[in-house]
C-alpha atoms as one frame of an Amber mdcrd trajectory, in Angstrom:
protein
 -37.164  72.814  -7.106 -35.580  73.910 -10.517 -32.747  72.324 -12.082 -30.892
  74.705 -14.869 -29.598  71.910 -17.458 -27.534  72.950 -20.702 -30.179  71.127
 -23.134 -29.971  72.582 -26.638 -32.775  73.396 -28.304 -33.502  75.714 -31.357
 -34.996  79.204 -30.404 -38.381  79.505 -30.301 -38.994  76.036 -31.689 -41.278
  74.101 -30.249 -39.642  69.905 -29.867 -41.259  67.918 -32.211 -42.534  64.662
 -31.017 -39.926  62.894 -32.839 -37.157  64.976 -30.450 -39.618  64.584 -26.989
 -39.817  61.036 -27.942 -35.437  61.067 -28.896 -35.110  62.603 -25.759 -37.438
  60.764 -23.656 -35.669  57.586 -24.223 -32.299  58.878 -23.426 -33.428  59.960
 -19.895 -35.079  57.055 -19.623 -31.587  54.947 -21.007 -29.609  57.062 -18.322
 -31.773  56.315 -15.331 -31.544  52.699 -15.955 -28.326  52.629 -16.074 -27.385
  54.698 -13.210 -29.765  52.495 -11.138 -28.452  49.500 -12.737 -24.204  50.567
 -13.051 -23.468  53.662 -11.254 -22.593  56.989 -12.759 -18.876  55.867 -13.089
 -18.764  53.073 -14.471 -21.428  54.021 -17.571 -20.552  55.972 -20.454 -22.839
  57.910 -23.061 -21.692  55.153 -26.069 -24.101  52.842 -23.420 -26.847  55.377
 -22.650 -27.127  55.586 -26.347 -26.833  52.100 -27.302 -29.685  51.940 -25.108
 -31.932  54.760 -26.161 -31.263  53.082 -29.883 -29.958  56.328 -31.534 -26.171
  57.511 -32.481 -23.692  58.683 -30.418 -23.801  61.929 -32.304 -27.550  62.500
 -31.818 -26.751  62.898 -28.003 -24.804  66.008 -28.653 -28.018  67.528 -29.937
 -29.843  67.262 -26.454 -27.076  67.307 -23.654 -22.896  68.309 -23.729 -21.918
  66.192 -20.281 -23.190  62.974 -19.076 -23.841  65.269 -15.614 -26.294  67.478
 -18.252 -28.124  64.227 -18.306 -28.116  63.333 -14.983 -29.898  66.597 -13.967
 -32.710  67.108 -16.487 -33.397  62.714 -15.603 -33.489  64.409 -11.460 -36.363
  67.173 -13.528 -37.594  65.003 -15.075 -38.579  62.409 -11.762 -39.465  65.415
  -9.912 -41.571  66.868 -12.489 -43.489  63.214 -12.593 -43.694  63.379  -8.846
 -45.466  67.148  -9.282 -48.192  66.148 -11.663 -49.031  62.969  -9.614 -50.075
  65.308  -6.854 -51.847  68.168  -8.977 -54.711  66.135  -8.875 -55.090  65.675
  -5.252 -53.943  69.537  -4.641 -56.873  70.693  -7.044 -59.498  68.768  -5.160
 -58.597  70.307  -1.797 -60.117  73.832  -1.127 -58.839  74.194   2.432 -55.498
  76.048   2.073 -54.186  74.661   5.475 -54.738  71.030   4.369 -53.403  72.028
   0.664 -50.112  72.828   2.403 -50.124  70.122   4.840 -51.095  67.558   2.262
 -47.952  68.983   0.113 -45.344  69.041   2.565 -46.541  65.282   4.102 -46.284
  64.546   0.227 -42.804  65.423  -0.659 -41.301  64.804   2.963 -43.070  61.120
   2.018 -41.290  60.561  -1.175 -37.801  61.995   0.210 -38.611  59.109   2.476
 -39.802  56.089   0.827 -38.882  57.187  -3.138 -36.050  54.221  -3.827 -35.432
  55.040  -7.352 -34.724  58.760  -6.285 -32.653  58.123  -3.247 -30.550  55.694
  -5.706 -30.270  57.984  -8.310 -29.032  61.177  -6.834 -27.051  59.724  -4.683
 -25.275  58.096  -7.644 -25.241  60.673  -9.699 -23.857  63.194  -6.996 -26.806
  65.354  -6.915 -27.851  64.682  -3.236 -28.483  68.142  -2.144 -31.295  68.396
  -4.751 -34.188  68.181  -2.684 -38.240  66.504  -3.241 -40.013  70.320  -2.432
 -42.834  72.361  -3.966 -41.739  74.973  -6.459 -41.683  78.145  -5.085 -43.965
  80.272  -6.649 -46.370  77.611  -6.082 -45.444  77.953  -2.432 -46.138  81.610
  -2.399 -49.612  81.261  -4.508 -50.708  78.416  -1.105 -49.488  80.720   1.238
 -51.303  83.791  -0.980 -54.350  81.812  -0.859 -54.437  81.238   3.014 -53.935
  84.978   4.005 -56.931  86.057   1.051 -58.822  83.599   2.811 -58.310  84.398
   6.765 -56.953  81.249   7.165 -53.092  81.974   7.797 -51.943  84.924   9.439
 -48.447  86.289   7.882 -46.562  89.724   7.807 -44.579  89.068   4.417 -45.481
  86.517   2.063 -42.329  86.012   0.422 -40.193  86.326   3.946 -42.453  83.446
   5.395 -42.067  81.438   1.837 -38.432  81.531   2.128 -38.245  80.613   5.854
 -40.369  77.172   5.165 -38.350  76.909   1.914 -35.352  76.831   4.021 -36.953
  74.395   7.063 -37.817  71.935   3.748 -34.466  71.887   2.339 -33.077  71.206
   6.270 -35.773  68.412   6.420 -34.889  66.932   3.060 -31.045  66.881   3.597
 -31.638  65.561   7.596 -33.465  62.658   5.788 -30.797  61.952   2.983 -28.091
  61.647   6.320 -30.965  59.272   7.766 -31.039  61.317  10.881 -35.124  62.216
  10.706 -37.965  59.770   9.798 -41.895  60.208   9.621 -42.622  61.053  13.233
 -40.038  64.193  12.794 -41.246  65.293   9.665 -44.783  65.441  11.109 -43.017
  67.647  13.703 -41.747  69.835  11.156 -45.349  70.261   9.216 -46.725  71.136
  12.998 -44.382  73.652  13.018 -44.650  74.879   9.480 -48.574  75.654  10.140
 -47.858  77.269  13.115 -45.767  79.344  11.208 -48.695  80.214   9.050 -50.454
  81.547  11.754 -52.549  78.239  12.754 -53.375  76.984  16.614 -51.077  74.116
  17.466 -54.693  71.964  17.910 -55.697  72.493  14.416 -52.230  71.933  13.521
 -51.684  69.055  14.882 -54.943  67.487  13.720 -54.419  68.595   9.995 -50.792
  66.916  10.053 -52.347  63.638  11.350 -54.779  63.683   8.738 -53.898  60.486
   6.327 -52.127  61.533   2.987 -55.096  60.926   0.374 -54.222  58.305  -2.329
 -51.994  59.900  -4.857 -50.791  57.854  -7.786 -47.089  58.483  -7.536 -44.765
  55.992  -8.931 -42.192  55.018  -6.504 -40.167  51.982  -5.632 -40.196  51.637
  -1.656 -37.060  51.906   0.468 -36.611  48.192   1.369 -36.634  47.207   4.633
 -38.837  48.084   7.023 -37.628  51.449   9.874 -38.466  52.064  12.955 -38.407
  55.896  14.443 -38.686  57.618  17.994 -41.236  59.515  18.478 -40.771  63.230
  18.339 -42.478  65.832  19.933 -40.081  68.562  20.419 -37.077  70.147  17.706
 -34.518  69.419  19.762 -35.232  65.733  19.795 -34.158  65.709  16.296 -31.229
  68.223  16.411 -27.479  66.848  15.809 -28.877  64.012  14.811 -31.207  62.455
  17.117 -33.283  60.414  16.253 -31.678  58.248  13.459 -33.886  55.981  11.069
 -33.058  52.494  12.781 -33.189  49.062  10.852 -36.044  46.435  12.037 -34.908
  43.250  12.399
């Protein structure tokens, strides 16, 4: 995912740590107030009452209060990325790299509170918790060098599961997909790659290896139908129901 913001910086100049740390606590001001206000009812006097600098310095980072909101959506997803470098560098199978990356994102799309909350606050809701792209292309890259996926075009099959992702991600925004569908959805993506619906199947039930992501969990428990076919999950069906 990339988010184009309109922060100012000098050319060529690398931030000093005195502006990372400036800005730092103005995304971090922003974010707590948007979880703790709403986007409406805050305005940038508060966010930087709250970072502890002047009114004026915020000029120097962002022009809007929605310049804000974006690079703070960046700057969550960005976290979210490094948590699972870690666990992506340790896996050498490139099936189970992409599996473990979708399950990953589809995951925090799912449980992520503080993200739900915030872009749908903020108005961003059709940003979506994905891999970058290139890094997409590199897995898939990776999987053809070594026999292990089976694709005409690279970049064609890339922007067919980028578009399945973003489908996924927005179905689970609406609440009308939970786990069991998006583990119908990384079935599908490895068949894509070129994988036997067995092997498939087995790598998507494979348990999501512990990954230090910071997250506050969607309250409330959900319980899901079971899916085992697209159309169970088309227009709608099935919806994420509350447990009693």
């Amino acid at each position: 995912m990339v988010i184009l913001t309109s922060e100012k910086a000098a050319p060529g100049r690398v931030p000093s740590g005195k502006r990372q740390a400036t800005r730092k606590a103005l995304l971090k001001a922003a974010r707590d107030l948007v979880i703790e206000k709403g986007r409406d009812t805050m305005s940038l006097q508060e966010i930087t009452k709250r970072a502890s600098v002047a009114t004026g310095t915020y000029y120097n980072y962002f022009d809007t209060k929605q310049d804000i909101f974006k690079a703070v959506a960046q700057d969550l997803h960005d976290q979210l990325a490094l948590d699972l470098e870690t666990t992506r560098e340790s896996i050498k199978d490139p099936a189970m790299k992409v599996a473990v990356t979708l399950k990953y994102y589809f995951n925090q799309s799912l449980d992520n509170q503080d993200w739900r909350d915030f872009t749908r606050f903020t108005g961003l809701r059709e940003l979506s918790l994905e891999q970058a792209a290139e890094e997409r292309v590199k897995d898939i890259q990776q999987g053809v060098k070594g026999g292990r996926f089976k694709v005409d075009n690279v970049h064609f099959t890339e922007s067919l599961i980028r578009g399945m992702v973003r489908h996924v991600s927005s179905a689970i925004d609406r609440g009308d997909m939970g786990r069991n569908a998006t583990d119908y959805a990384i079935r599908s993506i490895l068949q894509m790659l070129g994988l036997p619906g067995i092997v498939a199947k087995a790598l998507t039930q494979s348990p999501l290896p512990p990954i230090a992501a910071q997250k506050r969990p969607v309250s409330g428990s959900v319980r899901v139908k079971t899916v085992s076919a697209l159309s169970e999950y088309q227009g709608g069906v099935p919806r994420i129901e509350p447990t009693l």
